[in-house]
DSSP file (Angstrom, degrees, kcal/mol; ACC not computed):
  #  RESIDUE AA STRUCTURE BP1 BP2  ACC     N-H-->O    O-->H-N    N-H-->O    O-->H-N    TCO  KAPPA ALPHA  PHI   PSI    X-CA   Y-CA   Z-CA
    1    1 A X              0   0    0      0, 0.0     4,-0.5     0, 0.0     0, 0.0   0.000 360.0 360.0 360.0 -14.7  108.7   33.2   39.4
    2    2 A X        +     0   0    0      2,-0.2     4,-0.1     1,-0.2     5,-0.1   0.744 360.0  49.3-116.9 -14.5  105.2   32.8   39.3
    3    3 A X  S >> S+     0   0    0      1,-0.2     4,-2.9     2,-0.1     3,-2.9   0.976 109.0  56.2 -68.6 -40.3  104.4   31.8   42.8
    4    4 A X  H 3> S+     0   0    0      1,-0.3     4,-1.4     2,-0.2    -2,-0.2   0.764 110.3  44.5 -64.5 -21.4  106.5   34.7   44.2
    5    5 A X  H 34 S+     0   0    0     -4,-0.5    -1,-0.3     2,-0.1    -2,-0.1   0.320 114.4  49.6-114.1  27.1  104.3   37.0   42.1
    6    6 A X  H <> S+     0   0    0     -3,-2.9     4,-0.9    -4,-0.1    -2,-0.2   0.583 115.6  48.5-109.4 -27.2  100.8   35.1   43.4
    7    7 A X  H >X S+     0   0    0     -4,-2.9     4,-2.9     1,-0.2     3,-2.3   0.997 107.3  49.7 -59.1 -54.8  102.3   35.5   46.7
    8    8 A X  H 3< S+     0   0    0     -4,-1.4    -1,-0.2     1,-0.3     4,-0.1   0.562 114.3  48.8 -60.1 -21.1  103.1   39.2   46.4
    9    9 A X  H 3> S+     0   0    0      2,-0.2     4,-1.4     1,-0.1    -1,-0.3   0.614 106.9  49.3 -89.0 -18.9   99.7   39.8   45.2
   10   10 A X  H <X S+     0   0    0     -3,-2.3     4,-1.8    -4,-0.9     5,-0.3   0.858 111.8  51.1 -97.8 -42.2   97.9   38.1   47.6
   11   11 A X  H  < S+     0   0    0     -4,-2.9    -2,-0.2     1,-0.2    -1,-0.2   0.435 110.5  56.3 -73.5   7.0  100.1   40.0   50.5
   12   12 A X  H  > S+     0   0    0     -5,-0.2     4,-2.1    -4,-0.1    -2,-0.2   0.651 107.0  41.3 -82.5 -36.2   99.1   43.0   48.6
   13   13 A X  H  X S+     0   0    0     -4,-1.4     4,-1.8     1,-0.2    -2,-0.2   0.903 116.4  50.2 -69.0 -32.2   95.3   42.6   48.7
   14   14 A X  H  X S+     0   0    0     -4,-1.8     4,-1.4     2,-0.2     5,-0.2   0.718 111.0  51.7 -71.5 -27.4   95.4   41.5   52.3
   15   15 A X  H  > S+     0   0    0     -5,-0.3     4,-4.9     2,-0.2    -1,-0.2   0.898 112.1  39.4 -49.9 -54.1   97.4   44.4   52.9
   16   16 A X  H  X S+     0   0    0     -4,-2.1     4,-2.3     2,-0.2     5,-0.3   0.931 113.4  60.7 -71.4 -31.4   95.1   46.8   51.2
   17   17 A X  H >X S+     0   0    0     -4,-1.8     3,-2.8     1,-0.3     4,-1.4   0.962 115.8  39.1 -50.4 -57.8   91.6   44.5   53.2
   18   18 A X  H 3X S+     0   0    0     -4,-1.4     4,-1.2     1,-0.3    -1,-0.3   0.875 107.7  56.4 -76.1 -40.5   93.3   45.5   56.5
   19   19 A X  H >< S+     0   0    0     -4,-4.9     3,-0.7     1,-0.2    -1,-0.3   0.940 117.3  42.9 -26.2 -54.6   94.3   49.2   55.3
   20   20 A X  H << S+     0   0    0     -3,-2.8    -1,-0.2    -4,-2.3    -2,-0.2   0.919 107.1  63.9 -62.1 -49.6   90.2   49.3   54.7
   21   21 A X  H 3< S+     0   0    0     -4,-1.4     2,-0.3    -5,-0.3    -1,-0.2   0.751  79.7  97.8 -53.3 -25.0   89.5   47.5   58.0
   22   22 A X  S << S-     0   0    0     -4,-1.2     5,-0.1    -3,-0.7     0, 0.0  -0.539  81.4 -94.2-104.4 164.6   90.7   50.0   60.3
   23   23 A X    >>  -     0   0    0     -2,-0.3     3,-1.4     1,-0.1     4,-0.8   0.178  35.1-110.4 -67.9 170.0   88.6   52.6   62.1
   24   24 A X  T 34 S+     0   0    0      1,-0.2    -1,-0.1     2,-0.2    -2,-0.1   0.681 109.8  66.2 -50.6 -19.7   88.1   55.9   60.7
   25   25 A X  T 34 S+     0   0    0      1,-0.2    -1,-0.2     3,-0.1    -2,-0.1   0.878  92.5  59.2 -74.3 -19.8   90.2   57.7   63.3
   26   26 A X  T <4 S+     0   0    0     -3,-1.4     2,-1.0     2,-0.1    -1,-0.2   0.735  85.4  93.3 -84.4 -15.2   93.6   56.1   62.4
   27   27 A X  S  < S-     0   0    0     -4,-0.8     2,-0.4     3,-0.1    -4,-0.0  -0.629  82.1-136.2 -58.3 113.1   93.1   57.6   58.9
   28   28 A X  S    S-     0   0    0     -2,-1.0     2,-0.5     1,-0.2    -2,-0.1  -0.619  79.3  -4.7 -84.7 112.9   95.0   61.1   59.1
   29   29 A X  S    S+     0   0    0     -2,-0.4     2,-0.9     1,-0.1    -1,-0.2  -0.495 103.5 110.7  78.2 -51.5   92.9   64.1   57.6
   30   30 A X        +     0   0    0     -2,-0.5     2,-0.2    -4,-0.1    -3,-0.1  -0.341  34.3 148.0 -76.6  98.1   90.3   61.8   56.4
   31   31 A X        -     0   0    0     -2,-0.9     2,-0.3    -3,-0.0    -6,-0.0  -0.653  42.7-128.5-134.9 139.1   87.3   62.8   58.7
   32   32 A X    >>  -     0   0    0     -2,-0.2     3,-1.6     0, 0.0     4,-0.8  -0.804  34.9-108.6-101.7 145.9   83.1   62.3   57.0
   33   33 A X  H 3> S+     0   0    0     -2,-0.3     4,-0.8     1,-0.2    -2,-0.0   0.552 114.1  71.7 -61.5   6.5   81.3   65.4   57.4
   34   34 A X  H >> S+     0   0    0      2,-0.2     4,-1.0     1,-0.2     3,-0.6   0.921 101.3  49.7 -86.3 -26.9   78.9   63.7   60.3
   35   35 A X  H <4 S+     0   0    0     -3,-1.6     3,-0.2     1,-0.2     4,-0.2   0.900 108.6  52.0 -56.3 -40.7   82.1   63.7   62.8
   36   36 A X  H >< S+     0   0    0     -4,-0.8     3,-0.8     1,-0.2    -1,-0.2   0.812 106.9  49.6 -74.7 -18.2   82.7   67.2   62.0
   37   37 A X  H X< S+     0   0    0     -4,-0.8     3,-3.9    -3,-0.6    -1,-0.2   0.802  90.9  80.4 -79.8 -29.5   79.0   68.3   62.7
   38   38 A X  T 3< S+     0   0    0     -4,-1.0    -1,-0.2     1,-0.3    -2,-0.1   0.602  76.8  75.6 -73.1   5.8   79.1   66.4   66.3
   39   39 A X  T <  S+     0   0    0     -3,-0.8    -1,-0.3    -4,-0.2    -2,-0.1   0.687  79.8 104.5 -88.4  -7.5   81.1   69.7   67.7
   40   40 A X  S <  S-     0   0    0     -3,-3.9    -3,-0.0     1,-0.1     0, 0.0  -0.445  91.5 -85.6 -72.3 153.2   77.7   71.7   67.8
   41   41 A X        -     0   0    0     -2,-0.1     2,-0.6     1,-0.1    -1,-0.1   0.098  50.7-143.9 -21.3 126.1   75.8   72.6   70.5
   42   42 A X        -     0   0    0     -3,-0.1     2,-0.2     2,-0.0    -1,-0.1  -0.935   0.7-147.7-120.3 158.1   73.1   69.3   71.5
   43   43 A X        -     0   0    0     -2,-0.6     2,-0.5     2,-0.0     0, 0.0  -0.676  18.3-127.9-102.7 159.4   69.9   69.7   72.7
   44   44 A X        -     0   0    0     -2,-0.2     2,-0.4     2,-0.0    -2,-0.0  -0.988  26.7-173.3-120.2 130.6   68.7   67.0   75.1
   45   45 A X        +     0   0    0     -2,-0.5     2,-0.4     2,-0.0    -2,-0.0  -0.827   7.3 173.0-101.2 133.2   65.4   65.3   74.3
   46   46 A X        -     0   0    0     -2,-0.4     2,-0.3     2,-0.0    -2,-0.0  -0.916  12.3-157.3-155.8 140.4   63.2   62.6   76.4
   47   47 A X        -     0   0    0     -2,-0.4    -2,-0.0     0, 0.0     0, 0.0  -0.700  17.3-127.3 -47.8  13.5   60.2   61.4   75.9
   48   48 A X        -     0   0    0     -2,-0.3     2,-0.3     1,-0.1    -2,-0.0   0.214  26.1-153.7-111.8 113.3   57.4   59.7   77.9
   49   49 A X        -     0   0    0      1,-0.1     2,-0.6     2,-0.0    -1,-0.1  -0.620  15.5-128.1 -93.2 143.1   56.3   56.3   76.4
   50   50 A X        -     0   0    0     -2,-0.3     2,-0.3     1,-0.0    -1,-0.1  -0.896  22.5-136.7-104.0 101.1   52.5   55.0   77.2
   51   51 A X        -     0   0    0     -2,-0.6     2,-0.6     1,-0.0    -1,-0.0  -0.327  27.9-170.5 -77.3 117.6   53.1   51.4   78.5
   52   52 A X        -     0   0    0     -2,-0.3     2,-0.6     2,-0.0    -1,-0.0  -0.943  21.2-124.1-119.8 149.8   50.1   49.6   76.3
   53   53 A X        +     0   0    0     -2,-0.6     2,-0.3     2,-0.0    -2,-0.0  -0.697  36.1 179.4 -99.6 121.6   49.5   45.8   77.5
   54   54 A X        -     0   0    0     -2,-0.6     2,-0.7     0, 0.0    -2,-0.0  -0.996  15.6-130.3-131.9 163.0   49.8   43.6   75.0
   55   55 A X        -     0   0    0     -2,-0.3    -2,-0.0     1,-0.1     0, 0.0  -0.750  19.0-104.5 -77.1 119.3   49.5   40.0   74.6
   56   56 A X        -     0   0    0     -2,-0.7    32,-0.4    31,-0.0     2,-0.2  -0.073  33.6-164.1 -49.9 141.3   51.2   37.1   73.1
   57   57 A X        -     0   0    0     30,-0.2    30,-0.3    31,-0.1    31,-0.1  -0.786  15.7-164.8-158.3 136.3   50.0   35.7   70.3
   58   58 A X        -     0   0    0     28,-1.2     2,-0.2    29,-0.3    32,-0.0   0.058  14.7-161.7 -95.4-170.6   50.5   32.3   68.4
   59   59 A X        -     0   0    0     26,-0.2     2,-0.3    25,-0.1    26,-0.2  -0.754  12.4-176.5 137.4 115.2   49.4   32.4   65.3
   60   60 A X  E     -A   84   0A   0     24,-2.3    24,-0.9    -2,-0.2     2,-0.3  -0.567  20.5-131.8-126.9 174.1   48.7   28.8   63.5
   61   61 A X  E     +A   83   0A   0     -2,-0.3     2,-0.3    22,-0.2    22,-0.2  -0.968  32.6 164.6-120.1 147.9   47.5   27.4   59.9
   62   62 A X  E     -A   82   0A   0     20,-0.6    20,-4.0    -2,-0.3     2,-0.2  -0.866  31.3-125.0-178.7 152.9   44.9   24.8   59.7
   63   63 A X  E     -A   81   0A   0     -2,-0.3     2,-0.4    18,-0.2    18,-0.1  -0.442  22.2-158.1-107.3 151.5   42.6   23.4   56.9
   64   64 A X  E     -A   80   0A   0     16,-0.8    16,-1.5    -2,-0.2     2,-0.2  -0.958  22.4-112.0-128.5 108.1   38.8   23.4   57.2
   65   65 A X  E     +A   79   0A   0     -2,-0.4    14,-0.3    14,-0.2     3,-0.1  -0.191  36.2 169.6 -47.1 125.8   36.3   21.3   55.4
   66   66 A X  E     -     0   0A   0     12,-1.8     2,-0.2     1,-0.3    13,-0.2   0.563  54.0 -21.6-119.3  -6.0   34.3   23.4   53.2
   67   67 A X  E     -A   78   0A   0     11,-1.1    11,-1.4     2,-0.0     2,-0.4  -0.921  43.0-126.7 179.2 175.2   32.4   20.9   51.2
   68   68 A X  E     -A   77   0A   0      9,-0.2     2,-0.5    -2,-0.2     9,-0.2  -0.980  29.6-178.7-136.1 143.0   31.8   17.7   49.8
   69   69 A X  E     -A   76   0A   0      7,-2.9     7,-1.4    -2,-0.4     2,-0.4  -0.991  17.5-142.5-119.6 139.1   31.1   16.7   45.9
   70   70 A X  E     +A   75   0A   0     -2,-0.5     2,-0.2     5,-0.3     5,-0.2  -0.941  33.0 140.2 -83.5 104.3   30.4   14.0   43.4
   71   71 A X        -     0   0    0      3,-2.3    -2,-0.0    -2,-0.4     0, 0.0  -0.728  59.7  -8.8-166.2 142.0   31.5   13.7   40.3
   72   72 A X  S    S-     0   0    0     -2,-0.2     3,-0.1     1,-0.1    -1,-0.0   0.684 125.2 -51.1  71.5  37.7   32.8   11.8   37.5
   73   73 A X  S    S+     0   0    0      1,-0.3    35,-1.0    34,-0.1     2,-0.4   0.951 115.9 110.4  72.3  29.1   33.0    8.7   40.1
   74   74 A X  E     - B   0 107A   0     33,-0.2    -3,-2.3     2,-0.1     2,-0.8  -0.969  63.4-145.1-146.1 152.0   34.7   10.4   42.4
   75   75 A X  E     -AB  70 106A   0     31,-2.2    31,-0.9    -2,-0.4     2,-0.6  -0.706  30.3-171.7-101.7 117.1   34.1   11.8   45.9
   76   76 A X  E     -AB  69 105A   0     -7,-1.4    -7,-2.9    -2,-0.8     2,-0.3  -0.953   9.1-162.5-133.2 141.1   36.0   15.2   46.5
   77   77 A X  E     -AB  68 104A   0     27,-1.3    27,-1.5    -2,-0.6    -9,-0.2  -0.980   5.3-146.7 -93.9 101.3   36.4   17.1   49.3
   78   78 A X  E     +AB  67 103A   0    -11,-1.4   -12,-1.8    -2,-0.3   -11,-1.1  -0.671  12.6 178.6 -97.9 139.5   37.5   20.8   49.9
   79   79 A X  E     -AB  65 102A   0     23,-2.4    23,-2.0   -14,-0.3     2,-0.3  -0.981  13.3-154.0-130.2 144.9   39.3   22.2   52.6
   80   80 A X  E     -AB  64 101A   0    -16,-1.5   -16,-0.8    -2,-0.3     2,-0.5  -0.861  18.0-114.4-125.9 150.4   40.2   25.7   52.8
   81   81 A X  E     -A   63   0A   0     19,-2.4    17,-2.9    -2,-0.3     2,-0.7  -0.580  29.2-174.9-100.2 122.5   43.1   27.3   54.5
   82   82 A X  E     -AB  62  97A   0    -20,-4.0     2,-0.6    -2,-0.5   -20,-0.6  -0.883  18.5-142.1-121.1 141.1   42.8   29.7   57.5
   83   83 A X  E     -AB  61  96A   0     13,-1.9    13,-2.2    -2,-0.7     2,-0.6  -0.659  30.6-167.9 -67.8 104.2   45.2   31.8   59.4
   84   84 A X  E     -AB  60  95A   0    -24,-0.9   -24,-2.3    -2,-0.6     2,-0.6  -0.928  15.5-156.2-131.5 160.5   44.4   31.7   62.7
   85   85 A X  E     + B   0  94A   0      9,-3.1     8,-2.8    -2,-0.6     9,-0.9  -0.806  12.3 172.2-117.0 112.5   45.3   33.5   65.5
   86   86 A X  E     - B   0  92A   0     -2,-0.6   -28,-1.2     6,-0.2     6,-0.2  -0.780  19.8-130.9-121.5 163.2   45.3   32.8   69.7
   87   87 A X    >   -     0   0    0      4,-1.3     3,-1.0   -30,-0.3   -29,-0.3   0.011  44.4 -79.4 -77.9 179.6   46.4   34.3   72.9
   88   88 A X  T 3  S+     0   0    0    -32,-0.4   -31,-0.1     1,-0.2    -2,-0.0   0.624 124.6  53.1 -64.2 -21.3   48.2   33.1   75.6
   89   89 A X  T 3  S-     0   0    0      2,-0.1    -1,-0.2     0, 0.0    -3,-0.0   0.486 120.9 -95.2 -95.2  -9.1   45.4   31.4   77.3
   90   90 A X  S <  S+     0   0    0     -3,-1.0     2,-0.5     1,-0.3    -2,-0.1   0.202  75.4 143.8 114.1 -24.5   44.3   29.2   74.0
   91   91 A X        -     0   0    0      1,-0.1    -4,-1.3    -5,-0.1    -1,-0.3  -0.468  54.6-122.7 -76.5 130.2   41.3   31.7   72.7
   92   92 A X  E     +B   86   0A   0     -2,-0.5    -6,-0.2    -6,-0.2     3,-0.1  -0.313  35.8 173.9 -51.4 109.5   40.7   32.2   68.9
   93   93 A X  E     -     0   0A   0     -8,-2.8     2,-0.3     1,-0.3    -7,-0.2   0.768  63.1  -3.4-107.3 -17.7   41.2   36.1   68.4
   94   94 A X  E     -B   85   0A   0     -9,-0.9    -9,-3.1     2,-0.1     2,-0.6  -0.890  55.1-167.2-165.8 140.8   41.0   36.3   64.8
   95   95 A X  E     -B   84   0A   0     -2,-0.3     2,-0.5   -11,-0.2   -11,-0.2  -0.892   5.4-173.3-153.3 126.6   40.6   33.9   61.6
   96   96 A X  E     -B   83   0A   0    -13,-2.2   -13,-1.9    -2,-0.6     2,-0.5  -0.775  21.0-139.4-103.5 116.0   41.2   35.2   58.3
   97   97 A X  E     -B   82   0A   0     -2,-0.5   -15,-0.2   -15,-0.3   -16,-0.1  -0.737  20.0-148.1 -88.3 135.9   40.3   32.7   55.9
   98   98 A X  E     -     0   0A   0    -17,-2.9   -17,-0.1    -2,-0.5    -1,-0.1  -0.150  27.0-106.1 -98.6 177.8   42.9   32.4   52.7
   99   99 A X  E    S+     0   0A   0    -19,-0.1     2,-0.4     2,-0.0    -1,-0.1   0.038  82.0 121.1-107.2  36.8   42.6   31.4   48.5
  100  100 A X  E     +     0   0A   0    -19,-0.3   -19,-2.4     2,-0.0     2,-0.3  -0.942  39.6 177.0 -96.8 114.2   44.4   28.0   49.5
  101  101 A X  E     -B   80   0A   0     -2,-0.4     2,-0.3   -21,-0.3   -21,-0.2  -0.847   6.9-170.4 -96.5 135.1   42.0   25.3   48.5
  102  102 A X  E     -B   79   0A   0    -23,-2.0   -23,-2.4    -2,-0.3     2,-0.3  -0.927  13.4-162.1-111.2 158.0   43.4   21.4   49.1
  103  103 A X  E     -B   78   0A   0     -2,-0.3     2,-0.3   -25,-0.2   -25,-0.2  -0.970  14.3-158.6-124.4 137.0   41.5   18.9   47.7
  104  104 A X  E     -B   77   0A   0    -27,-1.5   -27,-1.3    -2,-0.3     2,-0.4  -0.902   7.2-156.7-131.1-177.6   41.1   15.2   48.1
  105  105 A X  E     -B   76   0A   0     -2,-0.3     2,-0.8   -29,-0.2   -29,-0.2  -0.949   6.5-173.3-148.0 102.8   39.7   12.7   45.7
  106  106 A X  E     -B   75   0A   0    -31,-0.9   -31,-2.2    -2,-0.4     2,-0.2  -0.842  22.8-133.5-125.6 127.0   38.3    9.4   46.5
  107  107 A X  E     -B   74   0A   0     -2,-0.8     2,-0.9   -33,-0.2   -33,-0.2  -0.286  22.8-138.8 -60.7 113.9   37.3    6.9   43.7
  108  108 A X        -     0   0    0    -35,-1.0    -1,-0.1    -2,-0.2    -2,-0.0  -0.618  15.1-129.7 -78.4 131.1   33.7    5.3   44.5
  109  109 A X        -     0   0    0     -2,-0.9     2,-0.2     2,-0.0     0, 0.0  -0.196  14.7-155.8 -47.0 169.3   33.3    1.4   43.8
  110  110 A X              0   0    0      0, 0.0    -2,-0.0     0, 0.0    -1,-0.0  -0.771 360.0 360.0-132.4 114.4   30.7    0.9   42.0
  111  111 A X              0   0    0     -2,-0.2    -2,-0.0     0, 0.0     0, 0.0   0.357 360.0 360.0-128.8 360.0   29.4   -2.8   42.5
């Protein structure tokens, strides 16, 4: 009894999906007002678009030394992260430097 009423429920929701699924027009009387507007008059519009050349451009990440330090027996290094940006041909057009610091940290011997 209780698979026959897990079936019947599941061929009722699947029922109701596909009810939902199908286009608006096979619904009878039930019409949203933007359909009902498309019987007015339309004006035809066009445009003239101003073809402007542009260029490909890669865009990359890459770290830059920015200093070196001493301290506590250690040598550290900064590098700072910049966004940079090239054309098709390989030229740097613009690099925006970020507030990404890596750092790296190398223990001096001391002999």
């Amino acid at each position: 009894m209780k698979k026959i009423l897990c079936f019947i429920g599941i061929i009722a929701v699947l029922g109701f999906t596909a009810y939902l699924e199908f286009p608006e027009d096979s619904y009878l009387g039930f019409r949203s007002s933007f359909t009902n507007e498309t019987n007015e008059e339309s004006e035809e519009v066009s445009a003239e678009v101003e073809e402007v050349d542009q260029f490909e451009s890669y865009s990359s990440i890459e770290y830059e030394k920015e200093g070196t330090k001493i301290a506590d027996g250690y040598r550290v290094e900064s590098y700072r992260q910049y966004n940079i940006t090239e054309d098709d041909e390989g030229n740097i057009v613009k690099k925006v430097p970020t507030d990404i610091y890596n750092y790296l940290r190398y223990k001096i011997e001391e002999e």
